[in-house]
C-alpha positions, 0 to 999 in steps of 0.5 A: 574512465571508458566512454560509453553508455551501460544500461541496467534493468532492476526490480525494485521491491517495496513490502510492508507489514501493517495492522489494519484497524478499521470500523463499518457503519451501515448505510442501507441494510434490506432484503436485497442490498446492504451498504455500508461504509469503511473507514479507518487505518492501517499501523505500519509496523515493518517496511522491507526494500530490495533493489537499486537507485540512483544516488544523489548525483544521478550517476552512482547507482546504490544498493537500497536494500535493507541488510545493506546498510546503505538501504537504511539511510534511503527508506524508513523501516516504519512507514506511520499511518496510513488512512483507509476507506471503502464502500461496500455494495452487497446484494443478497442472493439468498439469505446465506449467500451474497455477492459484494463489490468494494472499492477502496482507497488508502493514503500513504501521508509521508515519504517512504524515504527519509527526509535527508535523501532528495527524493520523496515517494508517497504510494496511494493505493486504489482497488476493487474487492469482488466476490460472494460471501457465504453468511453461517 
């Protein structure tokens, strides 16, 4: 054992593949502004992870990638269902063009990591959609 102090600097990475499903329903729709509501799921089919954690003891650092073999032990490969919801604000510039604003949420209701490993880790997601949308 030498005394001392070693300091890491890792990048984790956490991807998923998900198929979203998710229904609109209008709220107003005129001349100039159309609002409407957005809500349903996202079908969690694959997750990837690439980096390194502590282990349990808090010293011996694990490798939690998933090819390698201790990274399946740490994180599920399927993270379930995630809610969504959303509002979108659309107003009409002309009849063909609209500018739209959406802000959204969507919930991760379990644990990215599997239940014998000490810590869990729940990702909410929270953004806003901007742009202009060309009606055919």
């Amino acid at each position: 054992i030498i005394p001392g102090e070693t300091k890491l600097s890792v990048k984790n990475k956490y991807s998923s593949v998900d198929i979203p499903v998710l229904g609109r329903f209008r709220v107003i729709d005129n001349s100039h502004i159309n609002i409407s509501g957005i809500a349903g799921i996202y079908l969690n089919v694959s997750s990837v992870t690439k980096g390194m954690a502590f282990d349990s003891d808090n010293i011996s650092i694990l490798d939690i990638s998933n090819n390698s073999g201790i990274g399946k032990e740490i994180f599920k490969n399927n993270l379930g269902i995630s809610p969504y919801l959303g509002l979108n604000v659309s107003y009409h510039i002309n009849p063909s063009v609209d500018f739209f604003a959406e802000p959204h949420a969507r919930f991760q209701t379990s644990s990215i990591t599997k239940a014998d490993y000490p810590l869990t880790q729940r990702y909410n997601t929270y953004g806003l959609t901007t742009g202009v949308k060309y009606n055919f």
